[in-house]
N, C-alpha and C positions, 0 to 999 in steps of 0.2 A: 523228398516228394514220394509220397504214395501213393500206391495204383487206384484209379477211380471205376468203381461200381458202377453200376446201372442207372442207379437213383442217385449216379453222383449231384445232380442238377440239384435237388431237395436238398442233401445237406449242406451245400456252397450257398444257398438259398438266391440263385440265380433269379432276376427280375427282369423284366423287359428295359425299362431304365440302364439293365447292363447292354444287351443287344443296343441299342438306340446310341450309347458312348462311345461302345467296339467299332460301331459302322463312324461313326464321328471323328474317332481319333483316327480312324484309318485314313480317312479323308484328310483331314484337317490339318493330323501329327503333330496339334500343339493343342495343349490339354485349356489352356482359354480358349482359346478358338472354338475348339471342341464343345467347351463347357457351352458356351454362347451359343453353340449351334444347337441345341437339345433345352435352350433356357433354365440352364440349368448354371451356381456360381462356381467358380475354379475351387474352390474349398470342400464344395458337397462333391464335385466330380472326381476331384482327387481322392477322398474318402471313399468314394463308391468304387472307383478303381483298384485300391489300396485292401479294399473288403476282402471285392472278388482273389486277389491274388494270392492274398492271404490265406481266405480258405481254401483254394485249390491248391495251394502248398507250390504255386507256379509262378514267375515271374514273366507275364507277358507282353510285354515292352519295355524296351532300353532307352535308358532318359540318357540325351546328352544334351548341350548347352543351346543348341538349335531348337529343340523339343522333343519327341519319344518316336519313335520308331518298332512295329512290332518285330518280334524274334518268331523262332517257326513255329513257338504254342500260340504266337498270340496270332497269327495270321489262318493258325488251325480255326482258332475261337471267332475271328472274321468271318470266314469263310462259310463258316457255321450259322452265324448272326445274320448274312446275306439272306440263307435261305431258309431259317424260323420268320425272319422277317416277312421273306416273299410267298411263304405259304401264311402266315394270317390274312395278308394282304387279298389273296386269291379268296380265304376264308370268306372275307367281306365280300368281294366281289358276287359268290356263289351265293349268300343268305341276300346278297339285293337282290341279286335276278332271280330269285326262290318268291319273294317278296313281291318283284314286278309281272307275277304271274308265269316265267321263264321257269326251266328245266333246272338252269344251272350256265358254268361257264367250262368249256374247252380250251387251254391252249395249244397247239401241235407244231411241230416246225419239220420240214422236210426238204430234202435236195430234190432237183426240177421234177426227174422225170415220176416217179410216183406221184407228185402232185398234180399232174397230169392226168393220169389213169385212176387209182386205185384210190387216193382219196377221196375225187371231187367223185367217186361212186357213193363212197360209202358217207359220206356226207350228206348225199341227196337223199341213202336209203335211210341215215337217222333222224335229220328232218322230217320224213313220213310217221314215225313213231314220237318222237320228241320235238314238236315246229316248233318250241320256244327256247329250245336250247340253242345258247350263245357260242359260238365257233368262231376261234382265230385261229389262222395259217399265216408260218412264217417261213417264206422259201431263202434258204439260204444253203452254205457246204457242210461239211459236217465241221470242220472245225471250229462254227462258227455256233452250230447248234447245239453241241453237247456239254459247250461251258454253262449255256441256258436251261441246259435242261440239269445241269447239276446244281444250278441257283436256284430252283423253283421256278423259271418263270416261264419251263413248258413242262405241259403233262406228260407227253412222250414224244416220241421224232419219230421219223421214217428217213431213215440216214445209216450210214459208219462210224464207229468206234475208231477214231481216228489217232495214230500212233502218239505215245506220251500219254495216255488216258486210263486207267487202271482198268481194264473189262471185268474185273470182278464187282467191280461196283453197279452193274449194269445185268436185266435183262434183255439177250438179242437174239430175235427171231429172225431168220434169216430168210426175206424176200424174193431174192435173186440180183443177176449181176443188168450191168446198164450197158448196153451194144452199142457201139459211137459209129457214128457217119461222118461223113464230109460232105458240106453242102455248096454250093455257088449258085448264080444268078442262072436263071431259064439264058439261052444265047451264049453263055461262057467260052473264050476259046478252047478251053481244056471239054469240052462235049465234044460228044461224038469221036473221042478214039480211040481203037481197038483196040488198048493195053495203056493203062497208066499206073505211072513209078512215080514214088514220092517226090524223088527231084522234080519229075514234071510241074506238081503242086506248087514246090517250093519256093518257085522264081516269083509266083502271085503272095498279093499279101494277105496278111491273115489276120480272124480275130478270135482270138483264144483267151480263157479264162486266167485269172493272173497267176504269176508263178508260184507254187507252192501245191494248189486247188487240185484233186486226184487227177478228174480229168487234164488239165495240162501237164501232169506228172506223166501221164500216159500218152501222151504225144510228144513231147520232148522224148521220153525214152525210144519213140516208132525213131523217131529222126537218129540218136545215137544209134540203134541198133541196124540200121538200114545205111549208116557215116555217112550221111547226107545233113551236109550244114543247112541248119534251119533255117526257116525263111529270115530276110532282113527287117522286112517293113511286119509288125505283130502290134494292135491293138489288143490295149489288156484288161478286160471286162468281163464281170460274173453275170452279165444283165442280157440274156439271151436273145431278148427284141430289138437291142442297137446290135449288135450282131449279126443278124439276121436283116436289120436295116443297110446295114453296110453293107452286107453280102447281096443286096438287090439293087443297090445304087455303084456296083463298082464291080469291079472283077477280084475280091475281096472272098478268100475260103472260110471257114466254119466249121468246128468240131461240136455237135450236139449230138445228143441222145436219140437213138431212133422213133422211142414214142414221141418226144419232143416234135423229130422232122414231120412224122405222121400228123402231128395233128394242127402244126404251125404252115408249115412247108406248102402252101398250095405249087400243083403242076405246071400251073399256067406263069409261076413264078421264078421259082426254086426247083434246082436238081441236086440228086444226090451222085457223086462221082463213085464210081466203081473201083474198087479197090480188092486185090485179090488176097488181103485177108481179112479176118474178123477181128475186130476190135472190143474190147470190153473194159470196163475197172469192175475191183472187188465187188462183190456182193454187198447191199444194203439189206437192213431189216429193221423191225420195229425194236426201239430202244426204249426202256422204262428203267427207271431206279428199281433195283433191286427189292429194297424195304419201301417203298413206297406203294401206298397202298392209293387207288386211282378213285377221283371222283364217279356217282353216276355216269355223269355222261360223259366223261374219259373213259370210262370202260366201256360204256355202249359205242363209244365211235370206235374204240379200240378191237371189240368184238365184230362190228361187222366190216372193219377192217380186215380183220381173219378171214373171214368168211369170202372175201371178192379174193383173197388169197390164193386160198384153196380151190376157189372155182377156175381159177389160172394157171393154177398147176395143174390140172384133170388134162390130161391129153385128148385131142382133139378126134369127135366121131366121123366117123363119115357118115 
């Protein structure tokens, strides 16, 4: 095998017919099946398989008696296929809504609390400039957004580089960190007193985001570092409104984001318990592919993203 160029794709003379099998047999992992799935006969898919392998001087799946299975070139070349695939796909998407008198199309995915502040700004301020441009927002954690945004199927995030993820692959502008509360229902026994310690929390139940997710990485660690065994009763949900629901129909605690409580949280409802230190996770910031270069109106939402940024880092006049 030899090292492949630049223009390697021209001389293996790479078709889409090859993306469309790669994505088939990964699914499928029997090369009928496969074939059927793309209408395409077992004879011509085996050949067109057989081609590509050929000219790339690479063998990308291991046939055994079950059917093929890829090796780590060939899950490269998947992996690959996903997102040539999911960027024409967006291709079309953008020349319709060009077509239906629209701007174009945005996808973006973000963890809660910037999508709170700082997007739904700059969303309203690009809307002023571009009203027919399409925007989708997908609120999730990060580890859930930067496999998305390595498949093509967001333009960029407003999230973390979350550990196992190569960061050179990635541009990350760094936002700032997320300040966590503890919330409970307006009336709580835990109000009103003069000094509270985690134990005190801990005998009430909770609902925390599920195991793994930063922010309950960050609470679990308060609870070891403080040897105070964690509460018993923990519902385990990413969905910050049953959360928040719980926590107003029960004596049920709450780890959310500060902009979160600020803008969810009414007084007449919800309090935030005092705690005598500061809570944060990592820093978030804006993620784009590195070599990726951003639609229109991925870059205008992008830019005046920046820009509510910057107006947020300017410390404040009197």
């Amino acid at each position: 095998m030899g090292m492949l160029d630049e223009n390697w794709f021209l001389r293996v003379r790479l078709k889409f017919r090859h993306l469309q099998l790669l994505l088939a047999l990964d699914e499928m992992r029997n090369l009928h099946r496969a074939a059927a799935m793309i209408d395409m006969s077992q004879p011509a898919a085996s050949k067109l398989l057989g081609d590509l392998e050929a000219h790339l001087g690479i063998r990308l799946f291991e046939r055994h008696a079950r059917g093929l299975a890829p090796n780590w070139y060939g899950e490269v070349m998947i992996r690959h296929a996903h997102s040539m695939l999911s960027e024409l796909r967006q291709t079309g998407e953008e020349l319709n809504a060009l077509q239906a008198g629209n701007t174009g199309t945005v996808a973006v995915g973000t963890v809660m609390a910037p999508a709170v502040t700082l997007l739904t700004s700059a969303i309203e301020q690009v809307h002023r400039d571009h009203p027919g441009l399409k925007i989708s927002v997908d609120v999730d954690v990060s580890k859930a957004l930067v496999p998305r945004l390595l498949d093509g199927e967001l333009d960029f995030a407003i999230t973390r580089i979350p550990a196992g993820f190569n960061a050179e692959r990635f541009v990350f502008e760094e936002i700032g960190e997320e300040e966590l509360c503890f919330v409970c229902r307006e009336g709580h026994p835990l109000m009103g007193q003069p000094s509270l310690h985690l134990a005190d929390m801990a005998v009430y139940p909770w609902s925390l985001q599920p195991p793994g997710a930063l922010m309950r990485q960050r609470v679990d660690s308060l609870f070891l570092y403080h040897q105070v065994a964690p509460p018993r009763q923990i519902v385990d949900t990413s969905d910050v409104l049953l959360s928040l629901a719980l926590v107003d129909k029960s004596d049920t605690i709450t780890v959310t984001t500060r902009e979160t409580a600020d803008l969810l949280c009414t007084p007449q409802r919800f309090h935030l318990l005092p705690f005598s230190e500061t809570l944060s996770v990592q820093p978030y910031g804006l993620v784009s592919l590195r070599h990726q270069r951003l639609s229109p109106g991925a870059a205008a939402l992008m830019t005046s993203l920046r820009e509510f940024i910057a107006l947020r880092s300017q410390p404040a006049t009197q």
